[in-house]
C-alpha positions in Angstrom: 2.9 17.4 9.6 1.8 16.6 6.1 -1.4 17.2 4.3 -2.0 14.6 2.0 -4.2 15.3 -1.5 -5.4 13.2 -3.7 -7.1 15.1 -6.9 -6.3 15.3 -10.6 -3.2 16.5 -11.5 -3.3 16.7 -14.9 -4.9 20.4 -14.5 -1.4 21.3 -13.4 1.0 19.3 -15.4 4.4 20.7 -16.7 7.7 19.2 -16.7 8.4 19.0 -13.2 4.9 17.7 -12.1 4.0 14.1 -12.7 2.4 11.4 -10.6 2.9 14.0 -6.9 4.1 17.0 -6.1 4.9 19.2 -2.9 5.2 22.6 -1.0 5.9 23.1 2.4 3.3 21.1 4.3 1.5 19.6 1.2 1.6 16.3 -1.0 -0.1 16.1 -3.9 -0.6 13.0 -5.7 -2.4 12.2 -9.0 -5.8 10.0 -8.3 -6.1 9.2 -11.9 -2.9 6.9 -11.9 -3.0 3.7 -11.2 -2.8 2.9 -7.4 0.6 1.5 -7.4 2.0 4.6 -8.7 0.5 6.7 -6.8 1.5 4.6 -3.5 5.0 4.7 -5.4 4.9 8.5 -5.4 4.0 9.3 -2.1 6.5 7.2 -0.5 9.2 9.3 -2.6 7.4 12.5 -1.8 7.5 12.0 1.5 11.4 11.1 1.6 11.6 14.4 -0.6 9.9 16.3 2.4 12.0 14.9 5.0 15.3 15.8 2.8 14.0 19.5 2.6 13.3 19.3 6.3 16.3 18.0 7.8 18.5 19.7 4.9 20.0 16.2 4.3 20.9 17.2 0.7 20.2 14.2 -0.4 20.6 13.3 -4.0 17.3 13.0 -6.2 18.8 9.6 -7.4 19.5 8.6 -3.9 15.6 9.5 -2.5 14.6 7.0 -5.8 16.8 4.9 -4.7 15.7 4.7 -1.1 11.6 5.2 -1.7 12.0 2.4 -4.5 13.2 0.0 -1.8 11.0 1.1 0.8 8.2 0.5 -1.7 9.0 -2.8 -2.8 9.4 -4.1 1.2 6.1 -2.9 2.0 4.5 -4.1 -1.4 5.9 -7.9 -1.5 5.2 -8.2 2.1 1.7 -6.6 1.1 2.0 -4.0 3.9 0.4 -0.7 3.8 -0.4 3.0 6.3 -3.4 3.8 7.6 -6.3 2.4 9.0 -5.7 -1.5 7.7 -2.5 -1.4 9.6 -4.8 -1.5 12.5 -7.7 -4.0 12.1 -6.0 -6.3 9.8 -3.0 -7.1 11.6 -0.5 -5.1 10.0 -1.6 -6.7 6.8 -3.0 -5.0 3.9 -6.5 -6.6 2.4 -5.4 -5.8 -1.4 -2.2 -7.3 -3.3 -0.4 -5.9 -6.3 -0.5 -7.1 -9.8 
């Protein structure tokens, strides 16, 4: 299980830190990005947790690769997590520009 953050990363930023980042059980993404980004991030932070997880040694192109794709599927089809998957019919209420 995952625990999800949402806070200013900018405190923190360095090289390897940009929109997310991640330890063992935590995600970290930037709230001062623009929401797709950050939607974009955690879907490839996620994939980058599973990787470590399941020692998949996956490639860092290939988890862009995969959470790019995964991204645009749910975005075009204006699908999203969470609570709206629920009440609004596995529709999300909000499109992207």
């Amino acid at each position: 299980i995952f625990d999800i953050i949402f806070e200013d990363l900018s405190q923190h930023a360095s090289d390897d830190i940009a929109a997310g980042r991640r330890s063992a059980s935590k995600i970290w993404i930037d709230n001062t990005i623009n929401k797709q980004v950050q939607e974009e991030c955690l879907i490839h932070e996620i994939i980058e947790m599973i990787n470590l997880d399941f020692e998949l040694k996956m490639e860092h192109r290939d988890i862009t690769t995969i959470s790019t794709a995964i991204y645009q599927v749910l975005s075009e089809n204006n699908l999203c997590f969470g609570k709206e998957i629920v009440e609004n019919k596995y529709k999300c209420d909000y499109k992207h520009e």
